[in-house]
C-alpha angles and dihedrals in degrees: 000000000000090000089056093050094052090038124109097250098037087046084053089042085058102051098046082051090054091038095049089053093051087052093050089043089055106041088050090055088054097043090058096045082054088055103045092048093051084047094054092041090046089053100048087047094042083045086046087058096035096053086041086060095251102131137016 
């Protein structure tokens, strides 16, 4: 088990693995910034018609 670990494919196994994770972490951050961001623009538009009289 150990030789695997310090071999040259389980050690690149390892770092796509690490690598992978980093690359989920990040993509998620900037998912939820993205959504952040639509749900602030939806509400000053949905709060401009409202306020025009277009809805509601």
């Amino acid at each position: 088990m150990l030789e695997f670990l310090t071999s040259g494919t389980g050690l690149a196994l390892a770092l796509a693995a690490v690598v992978a994770i980093g690359i989920v972490i990040i993509a998620i951050r900037i998912a939820i910034k993205l959504a952040i961001r639509a749900a602030l623009v939806a509400a000053v538009v949905l709060a401009a018609l409202y306020a025009v009289g277009v809805i509601g």
